[in-house]
Rosetta silent file (secondary structure, phi, psi, omega in degrees, C-alpha in Angstrom):
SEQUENCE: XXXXXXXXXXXXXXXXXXXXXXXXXXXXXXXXXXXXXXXXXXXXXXXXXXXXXXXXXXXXXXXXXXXXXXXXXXXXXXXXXXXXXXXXXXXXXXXXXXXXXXXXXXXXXXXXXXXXXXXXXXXXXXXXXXXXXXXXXXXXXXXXXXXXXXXXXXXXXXXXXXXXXXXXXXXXXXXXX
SCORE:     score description
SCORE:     0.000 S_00000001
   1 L     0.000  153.448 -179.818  -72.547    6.729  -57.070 S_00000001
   2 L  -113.533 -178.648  143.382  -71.286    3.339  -59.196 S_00000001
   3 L   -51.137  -32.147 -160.011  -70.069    0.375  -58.795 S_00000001
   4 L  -106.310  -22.651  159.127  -66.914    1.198  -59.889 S_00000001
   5 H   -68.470  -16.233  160.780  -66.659    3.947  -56.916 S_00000001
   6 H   -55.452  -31.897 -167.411  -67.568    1.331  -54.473 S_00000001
   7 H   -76.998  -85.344 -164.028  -64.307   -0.680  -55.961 S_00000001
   8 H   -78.396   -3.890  142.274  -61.664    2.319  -55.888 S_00000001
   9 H   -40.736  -70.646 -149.875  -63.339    4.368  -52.874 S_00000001
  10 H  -123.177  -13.264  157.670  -64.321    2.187  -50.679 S_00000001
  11 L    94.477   18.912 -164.352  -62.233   -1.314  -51.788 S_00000001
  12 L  -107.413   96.709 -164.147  -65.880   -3.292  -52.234 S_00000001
  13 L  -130.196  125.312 -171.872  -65.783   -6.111  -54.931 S_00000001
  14 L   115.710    3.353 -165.924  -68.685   -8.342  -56.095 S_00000001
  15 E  -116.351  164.101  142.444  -71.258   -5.822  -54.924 S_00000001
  16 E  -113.389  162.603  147.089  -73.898   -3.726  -56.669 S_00000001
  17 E   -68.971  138.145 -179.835  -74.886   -0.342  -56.202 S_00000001
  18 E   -94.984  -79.381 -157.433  -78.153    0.204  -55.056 S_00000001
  19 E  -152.547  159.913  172.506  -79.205    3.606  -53.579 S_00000001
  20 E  -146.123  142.272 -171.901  -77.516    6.412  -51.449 S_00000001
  21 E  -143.562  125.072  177.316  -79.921    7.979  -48.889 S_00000001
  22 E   -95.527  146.596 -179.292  -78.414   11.486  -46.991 S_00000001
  23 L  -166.759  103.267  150.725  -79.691   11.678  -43.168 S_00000001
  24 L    81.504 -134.773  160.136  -78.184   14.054  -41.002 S_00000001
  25 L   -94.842   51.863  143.537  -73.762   13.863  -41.417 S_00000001
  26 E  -125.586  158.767  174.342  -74.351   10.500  -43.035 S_00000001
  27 E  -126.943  122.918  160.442  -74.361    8.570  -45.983 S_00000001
  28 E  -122.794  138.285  166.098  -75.725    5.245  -46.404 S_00000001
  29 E   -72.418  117.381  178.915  -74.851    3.684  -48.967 S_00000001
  30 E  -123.672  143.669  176.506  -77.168    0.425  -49.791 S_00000001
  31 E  -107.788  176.688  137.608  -75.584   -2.407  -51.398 S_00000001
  32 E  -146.557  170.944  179.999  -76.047   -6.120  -52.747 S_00000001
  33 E   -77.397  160.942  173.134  -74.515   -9.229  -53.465 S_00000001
  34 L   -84.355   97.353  169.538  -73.988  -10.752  -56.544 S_00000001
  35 L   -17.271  -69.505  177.298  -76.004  -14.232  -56.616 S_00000001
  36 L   -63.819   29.078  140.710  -73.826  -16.038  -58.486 S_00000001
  37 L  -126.109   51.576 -178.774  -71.025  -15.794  -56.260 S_00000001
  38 L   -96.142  146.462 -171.613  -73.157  -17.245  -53.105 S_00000001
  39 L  -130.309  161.668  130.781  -71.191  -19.829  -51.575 S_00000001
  40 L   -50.867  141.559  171.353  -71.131  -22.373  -48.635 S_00000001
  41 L   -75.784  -32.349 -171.505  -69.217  -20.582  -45.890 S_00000001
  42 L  -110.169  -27.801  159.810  -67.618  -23.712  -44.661 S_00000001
  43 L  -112.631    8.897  162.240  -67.067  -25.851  -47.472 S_00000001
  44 L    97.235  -23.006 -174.666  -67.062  -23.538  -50.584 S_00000001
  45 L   -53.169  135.520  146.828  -70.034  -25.296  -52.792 S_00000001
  46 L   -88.777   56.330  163.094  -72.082  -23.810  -54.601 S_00000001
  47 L   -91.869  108.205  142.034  -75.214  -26.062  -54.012 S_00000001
  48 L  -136.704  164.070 -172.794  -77.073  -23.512  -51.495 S_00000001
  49 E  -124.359  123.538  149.135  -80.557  -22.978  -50.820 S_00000001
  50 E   -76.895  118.004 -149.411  -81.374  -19.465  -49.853 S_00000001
  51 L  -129.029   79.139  169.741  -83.090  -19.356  -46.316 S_00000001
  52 L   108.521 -167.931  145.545  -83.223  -15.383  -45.609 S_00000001
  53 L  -152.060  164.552 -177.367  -81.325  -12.037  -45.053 S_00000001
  54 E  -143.566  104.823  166.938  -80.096   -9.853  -42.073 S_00000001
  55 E   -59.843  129.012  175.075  -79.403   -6.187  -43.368 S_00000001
  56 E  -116.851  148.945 -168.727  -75.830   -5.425  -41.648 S_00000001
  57 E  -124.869   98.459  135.624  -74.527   -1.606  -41.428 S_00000001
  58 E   -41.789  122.931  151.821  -70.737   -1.131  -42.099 S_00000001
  59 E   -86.386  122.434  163.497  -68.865    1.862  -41.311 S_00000001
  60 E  -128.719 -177.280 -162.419  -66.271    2.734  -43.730 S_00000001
  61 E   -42.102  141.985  175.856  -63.991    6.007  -44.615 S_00000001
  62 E   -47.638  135.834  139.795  -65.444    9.406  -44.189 S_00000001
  63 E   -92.061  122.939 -177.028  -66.370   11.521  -47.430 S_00000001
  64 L    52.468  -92.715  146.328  -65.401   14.880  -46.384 S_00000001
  65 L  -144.697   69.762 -153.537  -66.906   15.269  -43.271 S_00000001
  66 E  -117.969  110.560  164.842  -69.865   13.455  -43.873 S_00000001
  67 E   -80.245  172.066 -158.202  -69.542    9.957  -42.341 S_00000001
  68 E  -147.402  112.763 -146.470  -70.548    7.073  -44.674 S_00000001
  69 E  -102.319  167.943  157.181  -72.335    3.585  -43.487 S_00000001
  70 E  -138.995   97.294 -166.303  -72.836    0.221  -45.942 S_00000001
  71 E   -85.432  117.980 -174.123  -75.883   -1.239  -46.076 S_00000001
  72 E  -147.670  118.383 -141.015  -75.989   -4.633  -47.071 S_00000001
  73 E   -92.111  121.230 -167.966  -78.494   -7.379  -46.833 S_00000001
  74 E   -82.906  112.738 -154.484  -76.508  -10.389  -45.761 S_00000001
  75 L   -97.573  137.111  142.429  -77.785  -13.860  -47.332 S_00000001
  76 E   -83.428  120.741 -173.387  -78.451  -16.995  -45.236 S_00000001
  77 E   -96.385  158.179  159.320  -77.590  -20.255  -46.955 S_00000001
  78 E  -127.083  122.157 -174.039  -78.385  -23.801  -46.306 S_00000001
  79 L   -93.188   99.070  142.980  -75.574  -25.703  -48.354 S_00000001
  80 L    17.690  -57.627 -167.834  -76.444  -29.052  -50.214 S_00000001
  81 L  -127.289  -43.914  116.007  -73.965  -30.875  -49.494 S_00000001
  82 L     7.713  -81.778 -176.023  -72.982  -29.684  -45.994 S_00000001
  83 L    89.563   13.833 -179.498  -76.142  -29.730  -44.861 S_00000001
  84 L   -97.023  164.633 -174.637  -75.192  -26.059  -42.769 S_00000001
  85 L  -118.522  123.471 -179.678  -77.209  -23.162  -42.478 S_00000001
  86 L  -144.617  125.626  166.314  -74.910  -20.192  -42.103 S_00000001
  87 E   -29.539  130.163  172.727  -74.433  -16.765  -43.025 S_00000001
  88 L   -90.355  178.045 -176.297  -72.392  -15.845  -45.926 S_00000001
  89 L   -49.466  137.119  138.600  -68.788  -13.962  -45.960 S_00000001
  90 L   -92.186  107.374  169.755  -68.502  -10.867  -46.401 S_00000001
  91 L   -43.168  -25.744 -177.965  -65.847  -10.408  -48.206 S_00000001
  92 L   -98.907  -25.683  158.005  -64.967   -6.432  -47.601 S_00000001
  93 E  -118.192  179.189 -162.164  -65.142   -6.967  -44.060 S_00000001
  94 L  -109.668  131.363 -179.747  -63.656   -9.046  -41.363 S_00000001
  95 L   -25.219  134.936  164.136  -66.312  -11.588  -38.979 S_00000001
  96 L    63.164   81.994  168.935  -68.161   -9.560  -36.186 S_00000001
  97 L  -162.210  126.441  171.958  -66.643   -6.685  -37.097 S_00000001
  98 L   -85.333    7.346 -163.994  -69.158   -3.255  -37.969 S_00000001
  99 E  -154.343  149.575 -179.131  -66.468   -1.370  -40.017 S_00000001
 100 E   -74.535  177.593  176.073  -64.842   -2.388  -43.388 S_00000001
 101 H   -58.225  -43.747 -174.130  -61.326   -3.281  -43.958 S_00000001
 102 H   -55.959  -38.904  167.039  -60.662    0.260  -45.742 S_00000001
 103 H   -61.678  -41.252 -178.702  -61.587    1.779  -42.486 S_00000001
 104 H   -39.324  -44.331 -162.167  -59.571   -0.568  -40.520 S_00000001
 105 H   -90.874  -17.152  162.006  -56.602    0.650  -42.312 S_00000001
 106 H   -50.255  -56.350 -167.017  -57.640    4.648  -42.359 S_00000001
 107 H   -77.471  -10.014  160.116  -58.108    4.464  -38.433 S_00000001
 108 H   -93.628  -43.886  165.690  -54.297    2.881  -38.425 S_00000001
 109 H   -66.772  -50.194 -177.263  -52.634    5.569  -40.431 S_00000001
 110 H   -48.486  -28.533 -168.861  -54.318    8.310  -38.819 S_00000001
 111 H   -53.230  -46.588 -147.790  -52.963    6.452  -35.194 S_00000001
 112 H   -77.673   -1.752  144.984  -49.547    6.901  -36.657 S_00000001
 113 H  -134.549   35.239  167.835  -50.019   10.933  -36.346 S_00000001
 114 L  -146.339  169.718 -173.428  -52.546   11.328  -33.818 S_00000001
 115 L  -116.339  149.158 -155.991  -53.583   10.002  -30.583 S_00000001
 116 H   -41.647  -48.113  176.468  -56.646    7.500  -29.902 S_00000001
 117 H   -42.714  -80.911 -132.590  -58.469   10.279  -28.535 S_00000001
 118 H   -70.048  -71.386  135.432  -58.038   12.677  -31.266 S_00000001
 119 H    20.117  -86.854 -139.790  -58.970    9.454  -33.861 S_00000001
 120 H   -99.826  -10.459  139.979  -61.885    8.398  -32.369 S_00000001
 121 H   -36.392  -69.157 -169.488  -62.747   12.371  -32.383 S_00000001
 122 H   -63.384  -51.599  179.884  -62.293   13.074  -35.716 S_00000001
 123 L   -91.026   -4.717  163.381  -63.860   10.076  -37.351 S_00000001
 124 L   100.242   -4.534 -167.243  -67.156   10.022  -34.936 S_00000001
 125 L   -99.531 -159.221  161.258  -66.323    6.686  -33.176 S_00000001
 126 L  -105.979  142.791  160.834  -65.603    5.558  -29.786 S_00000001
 127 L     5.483  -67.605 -171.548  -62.631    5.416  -28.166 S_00000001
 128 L   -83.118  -25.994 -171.669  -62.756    1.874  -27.542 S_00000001
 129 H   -72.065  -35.823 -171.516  -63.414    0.974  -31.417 S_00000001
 130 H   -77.493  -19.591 -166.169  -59.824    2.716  -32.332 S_00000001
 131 H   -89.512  -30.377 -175.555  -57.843    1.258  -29.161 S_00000001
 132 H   -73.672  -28.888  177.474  -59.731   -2.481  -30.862 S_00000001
 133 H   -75.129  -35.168 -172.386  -58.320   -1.877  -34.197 S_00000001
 134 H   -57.039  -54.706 -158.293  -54.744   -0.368  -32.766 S_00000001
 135 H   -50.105  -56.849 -171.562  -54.892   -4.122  -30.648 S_00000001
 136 H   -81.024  -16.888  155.515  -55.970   -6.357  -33.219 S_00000001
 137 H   -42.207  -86.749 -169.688  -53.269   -4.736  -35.503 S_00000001
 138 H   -55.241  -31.956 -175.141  -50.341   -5.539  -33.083 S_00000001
 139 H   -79.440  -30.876  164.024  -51.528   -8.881  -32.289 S_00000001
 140 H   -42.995  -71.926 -158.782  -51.572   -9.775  -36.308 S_00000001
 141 H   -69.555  -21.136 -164.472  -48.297   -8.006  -36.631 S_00000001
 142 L  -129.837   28.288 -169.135  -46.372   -9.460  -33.249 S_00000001
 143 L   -95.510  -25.580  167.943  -48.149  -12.749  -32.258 S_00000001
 144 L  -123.581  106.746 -176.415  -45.494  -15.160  -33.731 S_00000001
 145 L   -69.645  148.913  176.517  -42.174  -13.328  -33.678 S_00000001
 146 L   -63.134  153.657  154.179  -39.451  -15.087  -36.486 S_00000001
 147 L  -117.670  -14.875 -160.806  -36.691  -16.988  -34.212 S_00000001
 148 L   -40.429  -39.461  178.189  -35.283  -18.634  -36.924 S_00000001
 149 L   -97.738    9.636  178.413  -32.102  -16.208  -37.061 S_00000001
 150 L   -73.879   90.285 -154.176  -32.026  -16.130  -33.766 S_00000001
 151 L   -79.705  -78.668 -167.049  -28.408  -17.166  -32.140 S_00000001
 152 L  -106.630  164.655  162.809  -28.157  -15.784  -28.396 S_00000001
 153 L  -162.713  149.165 -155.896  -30.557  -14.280  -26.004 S_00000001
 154 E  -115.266  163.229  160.011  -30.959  -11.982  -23.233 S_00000001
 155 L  -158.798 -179.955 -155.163  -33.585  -11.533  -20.584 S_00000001
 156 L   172.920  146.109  164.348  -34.229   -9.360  -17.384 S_00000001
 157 E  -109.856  144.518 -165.739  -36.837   -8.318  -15.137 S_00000001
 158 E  -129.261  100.914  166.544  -38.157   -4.945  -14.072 S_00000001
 159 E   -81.026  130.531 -129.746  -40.652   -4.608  -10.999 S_00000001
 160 L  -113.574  -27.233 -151.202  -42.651   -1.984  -11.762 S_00000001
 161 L   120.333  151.353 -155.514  -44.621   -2.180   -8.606 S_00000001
 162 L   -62.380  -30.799 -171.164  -47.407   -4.175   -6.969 S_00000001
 163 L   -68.629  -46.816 -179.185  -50.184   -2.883   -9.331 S_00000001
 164 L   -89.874  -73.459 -150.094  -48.621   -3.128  -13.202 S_00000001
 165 L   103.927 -152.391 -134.616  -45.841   -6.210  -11.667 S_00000001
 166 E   -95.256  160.866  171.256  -42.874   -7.327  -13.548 S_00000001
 167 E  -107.804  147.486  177.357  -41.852   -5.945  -17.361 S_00000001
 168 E  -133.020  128.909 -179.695  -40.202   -8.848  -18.927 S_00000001
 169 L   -93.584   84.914  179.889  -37.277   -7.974  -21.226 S_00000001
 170 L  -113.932  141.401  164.371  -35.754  -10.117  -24.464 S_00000001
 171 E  -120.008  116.120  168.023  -33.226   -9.329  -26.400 S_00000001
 172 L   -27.125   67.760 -158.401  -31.391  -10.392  -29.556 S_00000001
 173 H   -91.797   -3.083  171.039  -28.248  -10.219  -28.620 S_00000001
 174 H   -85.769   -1.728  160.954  -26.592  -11.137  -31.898 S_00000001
 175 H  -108.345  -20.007  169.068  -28.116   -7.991  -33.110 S_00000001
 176 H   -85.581   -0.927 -176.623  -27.220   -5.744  -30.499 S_00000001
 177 L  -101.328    0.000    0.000  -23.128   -6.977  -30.479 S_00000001
């Protein structure tokens, strides 16, 4: 494996290749960072003092049907000028998060012709990791709706029953006349 399949594979830039170690239906993949692009996390300098590492294990897309992990030793800075001691970014993935972006977005197209079960089947995960990605998707995509063109508007209530309670209903109405 290269560097430059870590790029157009797996969407990972700024890394090296290390090593690939086979265990079981896995791949891990071990990476590092490039030094010279160590950073402060909160104010961007690059005055840091290295004070450690914490190897973290990504999941990203399947090769065939061999699942495939990314091992990467995470640097702890103390920033100069700051004065904080914080982990740096990882850039290929999103905070708190075990699985890369590339997965993120694998595990959303497959939703769009399969169901969570079937998903979180296919790709080895749980349930609950595919219903967190489906979530934090729609909350991205729908948390501030445009209003800007908005002219008129309808609303309505549905009671559903005591257990789900009311559905609350808006409507455009200058797009539905």
């Amino acid at each position: 494996m290269s560097t430059s399949l870590l790029y157009h594979a797996f969407g990972i830039i700024g890394y090296f290749y290390q090593n690939t170690r086979y265990i079981a239906n896995a791949i891990m993949v071990a990476i590092r960072e490039d030094q010279w692009r160590l950073r402060c996390p909160i104010c961007r300098s690059r005055k840091v003092l290295c004070r450690g590492k914490v190897i973290r294990r990504f999941r990203t897309i399947p090769i065939g049907q061999k699942a495939v992990y990314i091992d990467l030793p995470v640097q702890r800075v103390q920033c100069s000028r700051c004065q904080a001691v914080r982990q740096v970014k990882v850039r290929f993935a999103d905070e708190r998060k075990g699985y890369t972006r590339v997965f993120e977005r694998w595990v959303l197209e497959l939703s769009r012709h399969m169901t969570i079960r079937a998903v979180a089947r296919y790709l080895g995960v749980s349930w609950d990791l595919v219903k967190e990605i489906q979530k934090c998707s729609l909350q991205k995509r729908y948390r501030l709706p445009k209003l800007a063109k908005v002219k008129r508007i309808a609303m309505d209530e549905i009671y559903q029953g005591k257990k789900p309670g009311y559905l609350t209903l808006v409507l455009d109405l200058h797009v539905v006349l």
